[in-house]
N, C-alpha and C positions, 0 to 999 in steps of 0.2 A: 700293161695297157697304159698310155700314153692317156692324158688328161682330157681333151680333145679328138679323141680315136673317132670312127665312122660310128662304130655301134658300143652301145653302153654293157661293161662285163655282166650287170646284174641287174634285176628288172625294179630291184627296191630302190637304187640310183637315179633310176632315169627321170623324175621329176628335176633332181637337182643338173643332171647331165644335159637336160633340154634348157633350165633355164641359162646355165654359163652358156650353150650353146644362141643362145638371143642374147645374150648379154655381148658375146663376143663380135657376132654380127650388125650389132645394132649401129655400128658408127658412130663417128664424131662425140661417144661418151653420150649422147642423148638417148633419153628415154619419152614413151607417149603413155597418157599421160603427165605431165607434170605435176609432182605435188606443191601444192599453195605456197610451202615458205620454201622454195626452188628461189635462187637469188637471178637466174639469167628466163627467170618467167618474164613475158611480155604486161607492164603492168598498167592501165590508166586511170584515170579519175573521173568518178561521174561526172554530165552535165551539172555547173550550175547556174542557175536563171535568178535573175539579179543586174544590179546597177554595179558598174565595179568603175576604178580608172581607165579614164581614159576611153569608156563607151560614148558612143554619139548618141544624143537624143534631139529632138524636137523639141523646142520652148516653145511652151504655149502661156509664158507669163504675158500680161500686159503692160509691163514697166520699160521703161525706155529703153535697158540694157538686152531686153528681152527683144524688143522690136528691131533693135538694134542688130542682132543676132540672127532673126530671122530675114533680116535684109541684106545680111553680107552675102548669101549664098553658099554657103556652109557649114554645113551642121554643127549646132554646138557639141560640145563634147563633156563629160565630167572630170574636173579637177580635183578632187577629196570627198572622201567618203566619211563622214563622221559616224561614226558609229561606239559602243561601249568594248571595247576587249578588242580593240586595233592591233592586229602584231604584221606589221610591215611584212614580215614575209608570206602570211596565208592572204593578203590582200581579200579585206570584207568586200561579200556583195549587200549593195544595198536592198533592204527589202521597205516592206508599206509602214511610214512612217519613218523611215531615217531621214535624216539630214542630208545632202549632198551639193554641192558647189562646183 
């Protein structure tokens, strides 16, 4: 009997004979399900809600720069986010009470 035959020689087999059989079927090496640490899993990142670079907001300062800003006709924008534990590449969002520029 040939690995792959039509019918399984013994019936204590055939669990393993059905699954090479889906295995072999299955295509392109992909499986459904994926399990979690699959490195070709489709993966993203929650929303985060926050102030970050380069967001546009509305000023609603009363200072000349401010007035200034809302008289150009478009939006300001934020330049720096100060914040405690900055690592340039997770870019903080700002929350209530940060600092931002």
């Amino acid at each position: 009997m040939t690995l792959f035959s039509s019918k399984p020689a013994n019936s204590l087999l055939y669990p393993a004979y059905q699954l090479l059989t889906q295995l072999r079927n299955s295509g392109n090496g992909r499986w459904y399900p994926q399990p979690f640490n699959e490195m070709s899993r489709h993966r993203t990142r929650p929303p985060n809600y926050g102030i970050q670079r380069r967001s546009e907001l509305i000023c609603i300062d009363n200072s000349e720069i401010g007035k200034d800003a809302n008289m150009s006709g478009r939006l300001a924008y934020c330049i720096w986010v100060y914040k405690r534990g900055y690592r340039k590449r997770h870019m903080p969002k700002a929350e209530l009470g940060d600092k931002v520029s």
